[in-house]
LUMGU-494502 format. One record per residue (C-alpha): residue in three letters; y, x, z. Coordinates in steps of 0.2 Angstrom, whole numbers, padded with zeros to 4 digits, always signed. Layout:
REM LUMGU-494502
alaYXZ/...
REM end
This chain:
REM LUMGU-494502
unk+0298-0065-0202/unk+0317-0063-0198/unk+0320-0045-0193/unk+0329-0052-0174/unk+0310-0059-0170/unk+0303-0045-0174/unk+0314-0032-0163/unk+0310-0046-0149/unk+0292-0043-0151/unk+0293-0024-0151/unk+0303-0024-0137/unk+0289-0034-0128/unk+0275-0023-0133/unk+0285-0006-0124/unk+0288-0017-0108/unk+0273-0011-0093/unk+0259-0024-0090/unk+0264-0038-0079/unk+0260-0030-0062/unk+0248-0039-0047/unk+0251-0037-0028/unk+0237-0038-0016/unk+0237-0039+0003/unk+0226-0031+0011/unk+0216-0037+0023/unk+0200-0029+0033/unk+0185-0037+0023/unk+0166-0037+0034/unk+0154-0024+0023/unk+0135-0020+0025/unk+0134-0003+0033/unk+0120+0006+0026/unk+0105+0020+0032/unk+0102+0034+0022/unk+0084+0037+0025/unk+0067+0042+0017/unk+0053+0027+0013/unk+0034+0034+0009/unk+0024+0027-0004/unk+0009+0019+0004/unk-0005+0010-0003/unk-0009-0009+0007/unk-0027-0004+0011/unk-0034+0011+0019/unk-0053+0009+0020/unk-0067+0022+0021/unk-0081+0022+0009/unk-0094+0028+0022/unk-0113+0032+0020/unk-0124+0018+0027/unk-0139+0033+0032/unk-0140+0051+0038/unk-0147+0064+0021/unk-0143+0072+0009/unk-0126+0070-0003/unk-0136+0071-0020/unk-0125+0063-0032/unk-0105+0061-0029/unk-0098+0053-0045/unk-0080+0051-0041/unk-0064+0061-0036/unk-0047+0062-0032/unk-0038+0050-0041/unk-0053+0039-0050/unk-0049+0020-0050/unk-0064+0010-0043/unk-0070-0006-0041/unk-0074-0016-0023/unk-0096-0013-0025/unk-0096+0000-0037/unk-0108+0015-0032/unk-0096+0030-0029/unk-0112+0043-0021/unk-0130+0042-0015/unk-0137+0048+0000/unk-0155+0055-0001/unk-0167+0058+0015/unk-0185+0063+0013/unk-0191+0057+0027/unk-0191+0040+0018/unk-0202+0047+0004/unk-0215+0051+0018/unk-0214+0036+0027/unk-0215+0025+0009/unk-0231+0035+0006/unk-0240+0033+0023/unk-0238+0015+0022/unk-0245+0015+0004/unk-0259+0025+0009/unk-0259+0014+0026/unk-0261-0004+0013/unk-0273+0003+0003/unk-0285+0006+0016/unk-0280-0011+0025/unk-0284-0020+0007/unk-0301-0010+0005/unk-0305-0017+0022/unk-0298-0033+0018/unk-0311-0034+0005/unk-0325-0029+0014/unk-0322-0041+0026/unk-0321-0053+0013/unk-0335-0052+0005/unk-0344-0052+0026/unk-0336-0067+0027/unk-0343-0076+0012/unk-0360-0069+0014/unk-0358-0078+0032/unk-0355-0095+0027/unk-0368-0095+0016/unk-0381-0090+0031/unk-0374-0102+0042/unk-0378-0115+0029/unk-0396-0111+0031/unk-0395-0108+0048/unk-0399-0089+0050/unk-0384-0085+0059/unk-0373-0092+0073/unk-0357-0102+0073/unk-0349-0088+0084/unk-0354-0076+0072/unk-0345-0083+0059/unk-0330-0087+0070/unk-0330-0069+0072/unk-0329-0064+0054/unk-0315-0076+0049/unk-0306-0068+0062/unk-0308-0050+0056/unk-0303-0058+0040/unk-0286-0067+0047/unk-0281-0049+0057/unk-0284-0040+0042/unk-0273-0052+0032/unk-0258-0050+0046/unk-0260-0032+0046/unk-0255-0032+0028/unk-0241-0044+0029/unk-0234-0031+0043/unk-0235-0018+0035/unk-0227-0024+0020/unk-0214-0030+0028/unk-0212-0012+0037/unk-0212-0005+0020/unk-0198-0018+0012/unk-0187-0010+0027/unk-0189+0005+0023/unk-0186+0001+0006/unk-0170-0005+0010/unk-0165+0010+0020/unk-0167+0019+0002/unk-0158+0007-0006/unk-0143+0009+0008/unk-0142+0028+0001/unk-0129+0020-0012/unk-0114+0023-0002/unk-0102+0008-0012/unk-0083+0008-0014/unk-0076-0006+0000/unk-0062-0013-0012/unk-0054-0011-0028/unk-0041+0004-0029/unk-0039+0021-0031/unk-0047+0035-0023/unk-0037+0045-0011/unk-0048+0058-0004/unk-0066+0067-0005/unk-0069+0074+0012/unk-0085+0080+0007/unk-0095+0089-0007/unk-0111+0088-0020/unk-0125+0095-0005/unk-0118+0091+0011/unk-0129+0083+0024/unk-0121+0069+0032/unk-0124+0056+0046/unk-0122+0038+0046/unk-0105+0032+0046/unk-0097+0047+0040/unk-0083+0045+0027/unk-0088+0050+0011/unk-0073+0046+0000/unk-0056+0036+0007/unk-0050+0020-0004/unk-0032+0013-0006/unk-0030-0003-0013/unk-0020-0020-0012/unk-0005-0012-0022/unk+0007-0002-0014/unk+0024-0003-0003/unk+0037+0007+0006/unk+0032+0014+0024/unk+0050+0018+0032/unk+0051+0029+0050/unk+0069+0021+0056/unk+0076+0030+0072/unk+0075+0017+0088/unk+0094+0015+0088/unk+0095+0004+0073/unk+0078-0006+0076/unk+0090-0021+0083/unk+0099-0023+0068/unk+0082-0026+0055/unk+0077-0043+0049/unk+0063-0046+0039/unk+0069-0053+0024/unk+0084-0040+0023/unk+0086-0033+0007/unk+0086-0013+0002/unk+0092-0001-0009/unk+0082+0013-0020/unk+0094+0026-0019/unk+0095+0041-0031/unk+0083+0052-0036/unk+0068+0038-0032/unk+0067+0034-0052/unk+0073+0018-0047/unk+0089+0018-0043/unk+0100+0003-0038/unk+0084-0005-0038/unk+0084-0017-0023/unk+0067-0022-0013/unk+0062-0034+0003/unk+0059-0028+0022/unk+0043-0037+0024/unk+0037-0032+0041/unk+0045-0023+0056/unk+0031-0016+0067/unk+0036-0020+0087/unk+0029-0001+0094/unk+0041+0012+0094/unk+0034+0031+0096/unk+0043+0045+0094/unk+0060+0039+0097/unk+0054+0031+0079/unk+0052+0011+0073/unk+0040+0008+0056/unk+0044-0007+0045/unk+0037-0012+0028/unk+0046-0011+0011/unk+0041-0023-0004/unk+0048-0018-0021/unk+0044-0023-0038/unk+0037-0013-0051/unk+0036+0002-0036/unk+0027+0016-0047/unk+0010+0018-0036/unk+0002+0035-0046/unk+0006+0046-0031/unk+0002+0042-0014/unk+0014+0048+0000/unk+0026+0053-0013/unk+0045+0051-0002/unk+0056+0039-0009/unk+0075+0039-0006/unk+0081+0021+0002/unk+0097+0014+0009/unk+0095+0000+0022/unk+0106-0011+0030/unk+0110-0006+0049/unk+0123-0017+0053/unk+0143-0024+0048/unk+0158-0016+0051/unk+0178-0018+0047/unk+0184-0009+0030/unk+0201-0010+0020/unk+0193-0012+0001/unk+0205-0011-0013/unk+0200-0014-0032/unk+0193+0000-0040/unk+0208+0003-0053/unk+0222+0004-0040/unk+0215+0020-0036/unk+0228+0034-0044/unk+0221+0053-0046/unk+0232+0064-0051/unk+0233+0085-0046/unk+0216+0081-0035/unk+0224+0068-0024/unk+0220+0051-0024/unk+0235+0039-0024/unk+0238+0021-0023/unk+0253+0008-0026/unk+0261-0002-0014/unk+0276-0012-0012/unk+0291-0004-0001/unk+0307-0010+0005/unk+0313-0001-0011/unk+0299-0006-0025/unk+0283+0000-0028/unk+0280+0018-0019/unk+0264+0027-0021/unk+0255+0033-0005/unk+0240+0045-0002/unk+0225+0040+0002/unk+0207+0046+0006/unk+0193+0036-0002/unk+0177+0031+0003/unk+0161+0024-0007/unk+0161+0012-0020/unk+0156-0007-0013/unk+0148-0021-0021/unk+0156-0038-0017/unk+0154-0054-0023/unk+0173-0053-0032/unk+0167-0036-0042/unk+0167-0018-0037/unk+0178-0014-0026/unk+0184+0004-0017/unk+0186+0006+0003/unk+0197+0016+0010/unk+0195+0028+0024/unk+0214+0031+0029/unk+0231+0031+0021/unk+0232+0009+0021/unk+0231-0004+0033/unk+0230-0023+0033/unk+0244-0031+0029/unk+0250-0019+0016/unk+0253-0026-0002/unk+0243-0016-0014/unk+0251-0017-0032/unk+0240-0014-0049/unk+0241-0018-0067/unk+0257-0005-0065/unk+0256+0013-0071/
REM end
């Protein structure tokens, strides 16, 4: 290659990259919320006894995954027992009886045939026999409830889940309806407590932010639902997010949430100059390219790229030059 073309290109090489100039103007941005989002599970329901005894078998705990019917405890009450007994004792001697009058019967019809005993006498044995029979079937039936109150002493898991709490221990005497373990299931979501003041600004369907710390971080979810009670100078709203880890229940969760718009002067990321701790940035002057102090703010996502905001030391209209050291 001739040695004139080959000055040129050096020549070309030590020249500054071809410099860009950007006007500023102020750009809408998403302000964001800072607050804390508690992991909650969907369903909250109560395993509770179905009768009053005695806790003689508990065969789960804190943090045991369970299924919707399975048999978490058993209740026992004596009582039953006794009452299951009596009624046995109470059909035996109804079936001796029935057997008796069985047999009185029989022997009846068979004296009717030849006349040695009255219609009316007989009519009064098949009766005996017919009250006997209904005193069995009742007490039978008396016996198959109280068979099922035995069987109620199952106290069953309500849903599938996990196991929260264990109110109670192996012993305790309980009544009916008392909570005897506490099940969540249905998968599990972000509970956020947002002061009153930004309760306008929240749309379902609004997306969020994981912030740091949370294990998830950049990770965005879905404002599901906005409850319409405030207490406490407080409004609840519902968080769905993918892949939300759900091993600890309650556990606080960092989030950022999207209160509103506001006015900010952005500027790209690498037009931003730090040198002996202050932060500069280029613009053109009546005079060339004059660099001028500046106090940034937080990184923002747009749809043109990263982009920088900042707080003070620019305004609109100012032409912002990078791509020149």
């Amino acid at each position: 290659m001739p040695r004139p073309i080959l000055a040129i290109l050096a020549m070309l090489a030590a020249l500054p990259a071809m410099a860009a100039e950007i006007t500023l103007q102020p750009t809408e941005i998403t302000e964001w919320k800072a607050v804390y989002g508690q992991v909650e599970t969907r369903d909250r329901v109560p395993a509770r006894a179905r009768i009053g005894g005695t806790l003689v078998e508990l065969k789960v705990t804190e943090g045991d995954r369970v299924e919707a019917g399975q048999e978490i405890a058993r209740v026992e009450d004596d009582k039953l027992t006794f009452q299951l007994r009596a009624i046995d004792a109470q059909l035996s001697s109804l079936e001796t009886q029935l057997d008796t009058a069985t047999t009185d019967l029989n022997r009846g019809e068979a004296l009717r045939e030849r006349g040695v005993i009255t219609q009316q006498r007989l009519d009064q044995l098949r009766t005996q026999v017919d009250v006997l029979k209904g005193n069995i079937d009742s007490t039978r039936a008396e016996r198959r409830v109280v068979e099922q109150q035995v069987t109620e002493g199952a106290v069953l898991s309500p849903d599938n889940g996990v196991v929260l709490s264990v109110p109670i221990s192996l012993g305790s005497v309980i009544t009916p309806g008392e909570t005897v373990a506490e099940i969540g299931g249905g998968g599990v979501f972000l509970r956020l407590s947002i002061p009153e003041r930004h309760a306008t600004a929240l749309r379902e369907g609004d997306e969020i932010t994981l912030g740091a710390g949370s294990g998830m971080d950049g990770e965005t979810g879905r404002l599901a639902k906005v409850y319409p009670q405030i207490e406490g100078g407080r409004v609840l709203a519902d968080v769905e997010v993918d892949g939300l880890d759900g091993r600890f229940v309650g556990r606080r969760i960092p989030v950022r949430l999207p209160v509103g718009t506001r006015q900010a002067i952005l500027v790209p990321v690498d037009a931003l100059i730090r040198e002996s701790g202050l932060d500069f940035v280029t613009v053109q002057g009546p005079d060339g390219p004059v660099r001028r102090a500046v106090v940034p703010g937080e990184p923002v996502r747009t749809e043109g790229g990263e982009m920088l905001e900042i707080l003070s030391g620019l305004k609109a209209g100012d032409a912002v030059v990078t791509g020149n050291d």
